[in-house]
C-alpha positions as CSV (number, residue, x, y, z in Angstrom):
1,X,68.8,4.3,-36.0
2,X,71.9,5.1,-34.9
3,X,72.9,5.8,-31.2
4,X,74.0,9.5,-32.4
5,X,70.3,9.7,-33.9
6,X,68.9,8.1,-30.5
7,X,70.7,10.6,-28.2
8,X,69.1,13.3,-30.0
9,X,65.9,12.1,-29.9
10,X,66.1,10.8,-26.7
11,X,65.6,7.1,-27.1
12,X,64.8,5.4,-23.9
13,X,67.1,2.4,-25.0
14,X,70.1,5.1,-25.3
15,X,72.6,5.8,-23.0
16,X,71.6,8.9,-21.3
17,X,69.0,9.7,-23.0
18,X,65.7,10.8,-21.7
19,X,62.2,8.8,-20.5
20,X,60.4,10.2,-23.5
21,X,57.6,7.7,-24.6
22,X,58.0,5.8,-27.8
23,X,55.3,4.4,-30.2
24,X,55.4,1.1,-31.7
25,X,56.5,2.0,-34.4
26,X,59.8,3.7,-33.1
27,X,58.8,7.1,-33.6
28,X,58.2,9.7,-30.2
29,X,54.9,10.2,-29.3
30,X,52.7,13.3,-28.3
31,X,50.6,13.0,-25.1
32,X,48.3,15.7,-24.3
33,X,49.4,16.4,-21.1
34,X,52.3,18.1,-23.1
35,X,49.8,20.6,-24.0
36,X,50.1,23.1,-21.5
37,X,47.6,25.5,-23.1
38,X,44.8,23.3,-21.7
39,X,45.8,23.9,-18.3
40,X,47.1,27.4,-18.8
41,X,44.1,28.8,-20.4
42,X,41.5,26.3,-21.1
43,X,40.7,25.5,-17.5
44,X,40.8,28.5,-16.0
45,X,38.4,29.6,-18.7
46,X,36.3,27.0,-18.3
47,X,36.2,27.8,-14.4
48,X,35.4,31.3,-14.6
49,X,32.1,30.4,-16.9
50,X,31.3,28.1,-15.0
51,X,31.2,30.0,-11.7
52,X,29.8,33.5,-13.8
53,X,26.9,30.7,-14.8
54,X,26.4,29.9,-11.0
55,X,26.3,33.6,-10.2
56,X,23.7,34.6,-13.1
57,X,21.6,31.9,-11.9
58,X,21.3,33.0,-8.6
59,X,21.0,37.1,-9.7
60,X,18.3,36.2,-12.4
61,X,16.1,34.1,-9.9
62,X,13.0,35.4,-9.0
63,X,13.5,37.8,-12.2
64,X,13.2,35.6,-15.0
65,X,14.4,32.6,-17.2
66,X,18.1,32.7,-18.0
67,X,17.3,30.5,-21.4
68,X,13.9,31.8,-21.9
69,X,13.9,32.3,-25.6
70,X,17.3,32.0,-28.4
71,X,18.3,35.8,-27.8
72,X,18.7,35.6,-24.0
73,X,20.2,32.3,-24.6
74,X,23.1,33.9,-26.7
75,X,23.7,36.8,-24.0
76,X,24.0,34.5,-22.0
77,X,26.5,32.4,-23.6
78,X,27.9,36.0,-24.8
79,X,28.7,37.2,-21.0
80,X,29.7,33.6,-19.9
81,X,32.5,33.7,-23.2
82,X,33.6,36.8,-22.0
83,X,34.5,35.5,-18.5
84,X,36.1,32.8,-19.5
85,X,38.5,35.5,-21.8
86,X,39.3,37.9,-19.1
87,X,40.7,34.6,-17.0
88,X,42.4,33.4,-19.7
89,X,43.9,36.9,-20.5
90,X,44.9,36.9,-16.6
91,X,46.8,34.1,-17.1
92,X,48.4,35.5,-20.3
93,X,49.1,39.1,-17.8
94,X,49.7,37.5,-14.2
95,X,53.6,36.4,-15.2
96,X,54.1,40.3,-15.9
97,X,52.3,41.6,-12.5
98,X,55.8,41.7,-10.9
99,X,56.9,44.4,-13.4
100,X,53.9,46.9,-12.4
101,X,55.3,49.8,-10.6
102,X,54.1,49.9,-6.9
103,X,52.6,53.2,-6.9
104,X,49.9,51.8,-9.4
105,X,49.4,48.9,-7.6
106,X,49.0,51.1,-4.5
107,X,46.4,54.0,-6.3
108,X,44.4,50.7,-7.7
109,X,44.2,49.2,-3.8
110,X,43.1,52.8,-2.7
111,X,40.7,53.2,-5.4
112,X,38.7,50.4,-3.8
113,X,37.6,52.0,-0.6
114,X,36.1,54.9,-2.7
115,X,32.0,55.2,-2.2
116,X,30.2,53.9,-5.2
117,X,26.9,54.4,-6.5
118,X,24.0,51.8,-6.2
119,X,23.5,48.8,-7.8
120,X,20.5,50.1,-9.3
121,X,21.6,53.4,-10.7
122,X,22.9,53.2,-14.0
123,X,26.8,52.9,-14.4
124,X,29.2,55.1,-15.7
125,X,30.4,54.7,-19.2
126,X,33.7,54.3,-18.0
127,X,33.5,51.8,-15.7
128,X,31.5,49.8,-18.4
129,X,34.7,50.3,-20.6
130,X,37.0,49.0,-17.9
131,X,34.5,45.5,-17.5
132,X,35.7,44.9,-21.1
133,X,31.6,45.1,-22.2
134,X,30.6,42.7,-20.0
135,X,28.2,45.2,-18.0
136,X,27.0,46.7,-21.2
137,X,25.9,42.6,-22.1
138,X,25.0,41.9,-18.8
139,X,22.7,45.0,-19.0
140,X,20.9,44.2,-22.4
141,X,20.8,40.3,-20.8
142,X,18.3,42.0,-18.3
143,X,16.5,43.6,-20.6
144,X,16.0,40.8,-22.3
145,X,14.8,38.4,-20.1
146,X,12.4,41.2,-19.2
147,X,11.1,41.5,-22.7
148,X,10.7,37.2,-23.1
149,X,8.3,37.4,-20.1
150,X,6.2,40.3,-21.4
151,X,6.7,38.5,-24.7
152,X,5.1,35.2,-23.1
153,X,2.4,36.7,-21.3
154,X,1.0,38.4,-24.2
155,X,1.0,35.5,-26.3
156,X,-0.6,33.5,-23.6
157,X,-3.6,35.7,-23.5
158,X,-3.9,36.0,-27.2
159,X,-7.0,33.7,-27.1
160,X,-9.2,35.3,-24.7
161,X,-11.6,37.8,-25.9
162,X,-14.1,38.5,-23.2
163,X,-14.3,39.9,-19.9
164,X,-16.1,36.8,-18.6
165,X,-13.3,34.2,-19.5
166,X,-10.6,36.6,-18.2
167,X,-12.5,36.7,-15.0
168,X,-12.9,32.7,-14.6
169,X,-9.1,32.2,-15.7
170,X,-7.6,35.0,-13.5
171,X,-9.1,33.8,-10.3
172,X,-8.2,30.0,-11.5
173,X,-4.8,31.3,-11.7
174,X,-4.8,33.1,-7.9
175,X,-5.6,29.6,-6.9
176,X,-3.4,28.0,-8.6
177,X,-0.5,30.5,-7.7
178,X,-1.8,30.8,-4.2
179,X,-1.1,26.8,-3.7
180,X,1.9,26.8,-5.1
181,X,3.9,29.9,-3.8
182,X,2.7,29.5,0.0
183,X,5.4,32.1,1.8
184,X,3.5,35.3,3.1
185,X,5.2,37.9,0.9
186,X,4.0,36.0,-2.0
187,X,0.9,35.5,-1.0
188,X,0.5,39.3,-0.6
189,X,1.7,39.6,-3.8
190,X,-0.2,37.5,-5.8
191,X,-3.5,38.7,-3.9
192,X,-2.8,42.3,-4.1
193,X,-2.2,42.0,-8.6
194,X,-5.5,39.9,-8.5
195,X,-7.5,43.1,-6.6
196,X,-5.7,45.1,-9.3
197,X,-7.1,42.7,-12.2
198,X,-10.7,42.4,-10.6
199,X,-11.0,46.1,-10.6
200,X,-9.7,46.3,-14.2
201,X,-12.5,43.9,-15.2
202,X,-15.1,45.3,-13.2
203,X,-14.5,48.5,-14.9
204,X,-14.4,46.9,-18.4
205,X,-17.6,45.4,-17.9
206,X,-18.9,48.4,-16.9
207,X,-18.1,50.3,-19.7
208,X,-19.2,47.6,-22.6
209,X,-22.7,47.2,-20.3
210,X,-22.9,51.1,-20.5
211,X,-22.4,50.9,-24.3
212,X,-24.7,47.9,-24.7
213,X,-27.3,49.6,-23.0
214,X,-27.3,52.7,-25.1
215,X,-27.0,50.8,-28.3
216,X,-30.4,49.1,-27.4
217,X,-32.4,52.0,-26.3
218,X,-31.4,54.2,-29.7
219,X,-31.6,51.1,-31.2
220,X,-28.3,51.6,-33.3
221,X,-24.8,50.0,-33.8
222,X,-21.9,51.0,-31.3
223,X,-19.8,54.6,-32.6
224,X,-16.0,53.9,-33.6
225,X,-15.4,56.1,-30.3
226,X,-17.7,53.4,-28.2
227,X,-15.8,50.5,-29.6
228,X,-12.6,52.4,-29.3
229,X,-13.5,52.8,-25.1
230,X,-14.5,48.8,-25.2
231,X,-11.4,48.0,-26.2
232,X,-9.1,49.9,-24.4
233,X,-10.6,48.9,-20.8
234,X,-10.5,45.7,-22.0
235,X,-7.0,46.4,-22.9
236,X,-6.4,47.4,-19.4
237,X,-7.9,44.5,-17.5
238,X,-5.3,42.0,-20.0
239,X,-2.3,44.5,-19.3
240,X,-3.2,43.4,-15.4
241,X,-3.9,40.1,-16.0
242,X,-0.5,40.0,-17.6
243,X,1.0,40.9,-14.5
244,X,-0.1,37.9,-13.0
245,X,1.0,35.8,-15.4
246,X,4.5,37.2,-15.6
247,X,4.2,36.1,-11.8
248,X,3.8,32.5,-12.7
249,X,6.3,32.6,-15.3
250,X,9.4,34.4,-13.4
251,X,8.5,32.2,-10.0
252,X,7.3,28.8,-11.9
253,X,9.0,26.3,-14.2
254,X,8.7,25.6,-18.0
255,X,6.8,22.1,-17.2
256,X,4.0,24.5,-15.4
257,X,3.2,26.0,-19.1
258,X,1.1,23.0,-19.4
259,X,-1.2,23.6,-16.7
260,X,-1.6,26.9,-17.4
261,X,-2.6,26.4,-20.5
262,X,-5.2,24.1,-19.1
263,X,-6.4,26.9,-17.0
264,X,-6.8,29.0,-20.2
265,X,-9.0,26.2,-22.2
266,X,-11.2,25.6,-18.9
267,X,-11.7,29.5,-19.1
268,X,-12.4,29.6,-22.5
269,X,-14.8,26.7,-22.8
270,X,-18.5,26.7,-22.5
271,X,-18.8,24.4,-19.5
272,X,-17.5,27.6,-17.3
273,X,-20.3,29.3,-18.0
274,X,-22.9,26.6,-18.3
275,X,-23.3,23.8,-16.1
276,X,-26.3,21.2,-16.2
277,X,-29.4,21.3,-13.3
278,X,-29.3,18.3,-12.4
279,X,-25.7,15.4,-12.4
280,X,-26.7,12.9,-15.1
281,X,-28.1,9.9,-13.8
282,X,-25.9,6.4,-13.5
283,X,-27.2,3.7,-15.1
284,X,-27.6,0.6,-12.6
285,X,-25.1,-1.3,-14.7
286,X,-22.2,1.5,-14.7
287,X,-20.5,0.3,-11.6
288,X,-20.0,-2.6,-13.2
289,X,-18.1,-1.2,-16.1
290,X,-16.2,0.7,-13.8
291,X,-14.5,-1.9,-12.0
């Protein structure tokens, strides 16, 4: 190579040429730090998602689970994608903020003190245009997490089919809830949807004991209207049971599912119902084999 050649390229053995790093083999070599982009874009991206994640965390707890089935998953990842854009596109946009005539920037600075709406109400569908989507996927994200809790609870209860094993599991799962969620407006909570399911079950008993007792004095099957009343306060005394459960699962952890479903099989077998007189007796030789 000649020195011509090494001026141009700026060989560090050249006279006056520049510090750029060389290979072994002769040739200049890319580092990435010459990739601006990553720092320009990718970082501030990646800092925006990362605080938006820290931020839905904290709005969605107490409401649900964040990552509680693929869909919410992906609206999730959906509204975190789209944070990390709008920094990115602020980067790409802050060089030209100079250029923005000072009027705008003035209406845009008044247009903050201006009363707005609750939190609650629905939003306008321009000021869900001017959050690029991200309150129209922030919106459906609630919805959704809504929907996997519903979703869970009615799966859960899928395997009881009497009044008497939703009785035994519900107050298994007051206690259980009770010991675990300690704070006073919890506790009010948690006892006040138990009243709600221990009515709904009273009721539901009543109405198949009504039935039952009919039946047997006319000595005839039960009507499609009797069977149709059955089932819908028994219906009822699941939907508030459900409740409940959607307590556990908004306020408790996915390694709880466990012991809940161990609550369920309890309540479902036959040893809740029927219980021996008397403890079977130890043999003399049992303390032995116990050691």
């Amino acid at each position: 190579m000649t020195c011509a050649e090494r001026e141009a390229f700026g060989h560090p053995h050249a006279e006056g040429g520049s510090a750029r790093p060389w290979n072994v083999l002769g040739a200049p070599s890319m580092s990435w730090f010459q990739h601006t982009w990553l720092v320009d874009y990718v970082l501030p991206a990646g800092v925006s998602a990362a605080i938006a994640w820290v931020g839905l965390a904290r709005e969605f707890s107490g409401k649900g689970r964040l990552l509680g089935s693929w869909a919410s998953s992906g609206l999730m990842l959906f509204v975190l994608a789209l944070m990390g854009a709008v920094a990115a596109g602020a980067v790409v946009l802050l060089p030209h903020a100079a250029s923005i005539p000072p009027v705008i920037a003035g209406a845009a600075t008044g247009a903050t003190a201006l009363p707005r709406r609750k939190q609650d109400e629905t939003a306008q569908p321009y000021v869900k245009f001017m959050t690029l989507g991200i309150a129209l996927v922030r919106e459906r994200l609630v919805q959704r997490v809504h929907l996997d809790a519903c979703t869970w609870s009615d799966r859960f209860l899928r395997g009881i089919e009497t009044s008497a094993q939703l009785r035994v599991f519900v107050h298994d799962l007051k206690l259980y809830l009770l010991e675990r969620h300690p704070l006073a407006a919890e506790t009010k909570m948690i006892n006040a949807i138990y009243a709600d399911v221990e009515a709904a079950i009273d009721v539901a008993l009543d109405v198949q004991t009504g039935i039952d007792e009919a039946c047997r004095q006319a000595e005839r099957e039960a009507t499609a209207d009797e069977l149709v009343a059955r089932r819908q306060a028994f219906g009822t005394a699941l939907a508030h049971c459900g409740h409940l459960l959607r307590f556990a699962y908004v306020h408790g952890r996915r390694s709880e599912n466990e012991e809940l479903k161990t609550l369920r099989a309890k309540a479902m077998s036959n040893d809740a119902f029927h219980s021996p007189a008397l403890p079977p007796q130890r043999r003399w030789f049992d303390r032995w084999l116990t050691r």
